[in-house]
Kinemage of the C-alpha trace (Angstrom):
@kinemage 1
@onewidth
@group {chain A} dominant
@subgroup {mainchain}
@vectorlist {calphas} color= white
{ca unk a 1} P -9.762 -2.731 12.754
{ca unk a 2} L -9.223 -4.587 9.766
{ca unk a 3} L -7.708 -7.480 9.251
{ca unk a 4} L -6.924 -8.194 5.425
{ca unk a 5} L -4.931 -11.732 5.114
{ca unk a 6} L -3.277 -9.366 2.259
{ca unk a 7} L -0.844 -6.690 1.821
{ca unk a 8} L -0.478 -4.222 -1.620
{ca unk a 9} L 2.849 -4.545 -2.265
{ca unk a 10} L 2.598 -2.912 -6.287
{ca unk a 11} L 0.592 -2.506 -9.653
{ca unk a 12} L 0.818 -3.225 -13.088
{ca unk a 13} L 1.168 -0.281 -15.122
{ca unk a 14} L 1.672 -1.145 -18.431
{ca unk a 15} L 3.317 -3.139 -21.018
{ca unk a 16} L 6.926 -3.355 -21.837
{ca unk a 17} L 8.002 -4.640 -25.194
{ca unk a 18} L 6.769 -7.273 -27.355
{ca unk a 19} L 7.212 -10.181 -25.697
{ca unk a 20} L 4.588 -10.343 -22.469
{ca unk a 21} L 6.935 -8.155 -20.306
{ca unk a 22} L 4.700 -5.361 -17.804
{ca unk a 23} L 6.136 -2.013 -15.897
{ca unk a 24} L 5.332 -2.462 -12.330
{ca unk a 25} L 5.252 0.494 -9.781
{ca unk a 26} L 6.231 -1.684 -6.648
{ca unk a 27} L 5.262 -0.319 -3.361
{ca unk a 28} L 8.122 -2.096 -1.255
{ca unk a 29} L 11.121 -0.070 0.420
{ca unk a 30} L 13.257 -2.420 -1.841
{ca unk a 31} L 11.449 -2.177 -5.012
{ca unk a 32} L 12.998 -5.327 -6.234
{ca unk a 33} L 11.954 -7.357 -3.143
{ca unk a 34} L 8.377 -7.563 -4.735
{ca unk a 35} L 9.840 -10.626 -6.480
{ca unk a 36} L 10.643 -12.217 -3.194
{ca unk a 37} L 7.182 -12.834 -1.977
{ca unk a 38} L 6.788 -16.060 -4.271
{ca unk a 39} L 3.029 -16.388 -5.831
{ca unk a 40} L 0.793 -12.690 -5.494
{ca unk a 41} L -2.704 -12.190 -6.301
{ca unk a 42} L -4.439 -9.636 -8.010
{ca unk a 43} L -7.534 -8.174 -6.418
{ca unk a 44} L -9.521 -10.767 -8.498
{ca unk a 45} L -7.568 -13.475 -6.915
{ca unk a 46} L -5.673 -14.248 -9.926
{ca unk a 47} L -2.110 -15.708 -8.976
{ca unk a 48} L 0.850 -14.186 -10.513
{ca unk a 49} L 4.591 -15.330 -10.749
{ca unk a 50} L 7.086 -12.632 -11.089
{ca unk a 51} L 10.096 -13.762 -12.966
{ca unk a 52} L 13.486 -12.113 -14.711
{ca unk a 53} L 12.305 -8.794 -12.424
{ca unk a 54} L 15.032 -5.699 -13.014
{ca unk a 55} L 14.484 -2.070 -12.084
{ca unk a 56} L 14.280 0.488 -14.495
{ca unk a 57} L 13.701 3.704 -12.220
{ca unk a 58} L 13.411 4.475 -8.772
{ca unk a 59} L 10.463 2.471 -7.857
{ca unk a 60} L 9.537 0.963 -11.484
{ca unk a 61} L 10.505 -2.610 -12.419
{ca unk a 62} L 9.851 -4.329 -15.681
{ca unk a 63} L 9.336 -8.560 -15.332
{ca unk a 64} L 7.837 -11.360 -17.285
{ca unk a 65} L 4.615 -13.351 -15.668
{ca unk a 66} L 4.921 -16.967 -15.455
{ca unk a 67} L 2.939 -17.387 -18.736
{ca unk a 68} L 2.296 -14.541 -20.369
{ca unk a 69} L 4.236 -14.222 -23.707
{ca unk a 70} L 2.748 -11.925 -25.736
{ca unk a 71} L 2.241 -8.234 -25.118
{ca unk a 72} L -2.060 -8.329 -26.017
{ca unk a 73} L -1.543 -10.962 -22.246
{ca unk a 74} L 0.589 -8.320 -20.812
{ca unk a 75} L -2.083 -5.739 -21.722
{ca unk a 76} L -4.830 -7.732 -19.732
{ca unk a 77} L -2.719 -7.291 -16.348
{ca unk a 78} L -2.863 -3.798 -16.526
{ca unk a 79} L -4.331 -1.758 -13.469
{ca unk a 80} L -3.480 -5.179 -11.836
{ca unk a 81} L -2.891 -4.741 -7.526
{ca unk a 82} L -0.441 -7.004 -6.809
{ca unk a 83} L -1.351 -8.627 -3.225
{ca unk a 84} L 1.009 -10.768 -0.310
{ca unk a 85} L -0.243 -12.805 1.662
{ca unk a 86} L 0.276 -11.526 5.085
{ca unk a 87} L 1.642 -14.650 6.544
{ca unk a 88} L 5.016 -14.333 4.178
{ca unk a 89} L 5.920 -11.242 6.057
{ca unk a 90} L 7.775 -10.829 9.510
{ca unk a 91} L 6.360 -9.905 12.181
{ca unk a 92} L 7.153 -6.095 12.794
{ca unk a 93} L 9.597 -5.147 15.910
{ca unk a 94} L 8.533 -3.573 18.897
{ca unk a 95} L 7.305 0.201 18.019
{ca unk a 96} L 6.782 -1.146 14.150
{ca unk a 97} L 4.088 -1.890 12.042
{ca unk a 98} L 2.551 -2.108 8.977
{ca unk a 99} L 0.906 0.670 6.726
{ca unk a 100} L -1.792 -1.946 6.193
{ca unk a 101} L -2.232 -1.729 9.922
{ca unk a 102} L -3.291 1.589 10.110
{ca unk a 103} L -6.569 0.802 7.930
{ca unk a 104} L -9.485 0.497 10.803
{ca unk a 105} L -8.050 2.697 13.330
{ca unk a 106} L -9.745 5.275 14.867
{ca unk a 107} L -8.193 8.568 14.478
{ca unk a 108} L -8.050 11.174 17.615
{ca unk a 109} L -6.599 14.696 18.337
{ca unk a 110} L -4.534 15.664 21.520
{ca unk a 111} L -7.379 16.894 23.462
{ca unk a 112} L -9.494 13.454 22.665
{ca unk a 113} L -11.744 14.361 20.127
{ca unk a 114} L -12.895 11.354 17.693
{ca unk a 115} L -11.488 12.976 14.177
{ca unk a 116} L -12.526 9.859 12.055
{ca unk a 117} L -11.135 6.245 11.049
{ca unk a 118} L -8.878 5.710 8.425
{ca unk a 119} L -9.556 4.312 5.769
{ca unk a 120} L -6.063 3.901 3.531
{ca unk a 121} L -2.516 4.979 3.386
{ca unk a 122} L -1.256 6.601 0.376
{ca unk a 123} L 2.305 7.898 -1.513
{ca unk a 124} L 0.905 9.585 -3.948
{ca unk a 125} L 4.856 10.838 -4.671
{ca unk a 126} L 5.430 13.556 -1.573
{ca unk a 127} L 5.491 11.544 1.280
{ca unk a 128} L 3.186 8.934 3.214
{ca unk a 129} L -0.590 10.277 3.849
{ca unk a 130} L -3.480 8.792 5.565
{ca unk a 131} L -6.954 9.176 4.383
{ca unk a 132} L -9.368 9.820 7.453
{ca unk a 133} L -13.100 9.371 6.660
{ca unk a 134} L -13.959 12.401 9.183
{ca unk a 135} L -16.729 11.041 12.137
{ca unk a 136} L -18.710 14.399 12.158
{ca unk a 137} L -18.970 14.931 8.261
{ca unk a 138} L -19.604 12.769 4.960
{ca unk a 139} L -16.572 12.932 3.647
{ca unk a 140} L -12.315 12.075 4.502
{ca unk a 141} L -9.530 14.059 4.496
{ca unk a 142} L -5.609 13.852 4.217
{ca unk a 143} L -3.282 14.335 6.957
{ca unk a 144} L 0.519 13.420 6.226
{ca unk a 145} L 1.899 10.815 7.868
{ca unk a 146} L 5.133 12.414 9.725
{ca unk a 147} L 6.267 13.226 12.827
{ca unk a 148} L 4.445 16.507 13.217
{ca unk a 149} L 1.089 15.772 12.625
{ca unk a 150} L 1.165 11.850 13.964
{ca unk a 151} L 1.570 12.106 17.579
{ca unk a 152} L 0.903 8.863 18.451
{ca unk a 153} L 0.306 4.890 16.291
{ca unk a 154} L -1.441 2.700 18.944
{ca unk a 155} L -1.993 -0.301 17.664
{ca unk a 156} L -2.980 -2.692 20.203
{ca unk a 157} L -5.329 0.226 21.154
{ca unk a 158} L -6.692 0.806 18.037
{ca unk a 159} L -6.122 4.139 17.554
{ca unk a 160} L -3.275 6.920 16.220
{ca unk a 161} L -2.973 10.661 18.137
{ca unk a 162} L -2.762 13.290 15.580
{ca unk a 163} L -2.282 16.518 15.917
{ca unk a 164} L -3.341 17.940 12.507
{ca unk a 165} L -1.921 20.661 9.972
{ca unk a 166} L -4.205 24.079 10.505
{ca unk a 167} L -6.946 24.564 8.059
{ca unk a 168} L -7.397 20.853 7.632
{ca unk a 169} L -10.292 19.925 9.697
């Protein structure tokens, strides 16, 4: 399994205005709480502070960066991943977990059968999906991430039960 010290919580997406402001598409339930996770880093490692953050659409914001000021700076942030450290979040509950937690484990149908690990978790728009890079085959697939083809998320075990749409292995 993998264990990443850091958790995507959005991305830069463009620039807003003339004066250094960028569009983020924030990744949190809350997609204001992206502010609350102090200093983030970009994939890079580059550190940045999120200040004056307000939400312009369901899950867009638009906010300053401590230090940018001009929209040419903003520019330079975009495509930016914007990165937690894992040690600012709670620890899930009983029965909860991360998305980031998925990445690693080993992916099985009902009968036992090794599908594949997986290898992200996307919203692409439609609804949580998992990317599987299949075990028997050079390539992944997609299975969505709801309660009819996820059977089982066995963490400690390192390993989710799925039980697969038709026609998609």
């Amino acid at each position: 399994m993998k264990n990443d010290s850091r958790i995507l919580l959005g991305e830069i997406i463009g620039a807003f205005g003339i004066k250094g402001e960028v569009r983020i598409k924030s990744y949190c339930e809350l997609p204001e709480a992206i502010a609350n996770y102090g200093l983030l880093t970009t994939c890079d490692r580059k550190t940045v502070l999120l200040e004056n953050v307000r939400s312009t659409s369901k899950d867009q914001l638009v906010a300053c960066i401590e230090g940018v000021s001009s929209r040419q700076q903003a520019e330079g942030f975009i495509g930016a991943e914007l990165y937690a450290d894992r040690s600012s979040f709670p620890a899930p509950n009983e029965g909860e977990y991360y998305m980031a937690d998925l990445q690693g484990l080993q992916a099985f149908d009902r009968k036992g059968n090794l599908i594949g690990e997986i290898v992200a978790a996307h919203n692409f728009g439609a609804g949580d999906m998992i990317d599987i890079a299949l075990a028997n085959a050079n390539k992944s697939i997609f299975i969505p991430f709801d309660r009819e083809s996820v059977v089982a998320v066995e963490i400690e075990n390192g390993r989710v039960v799925l039980d697969p749409p038709d026609g998609t292995i």
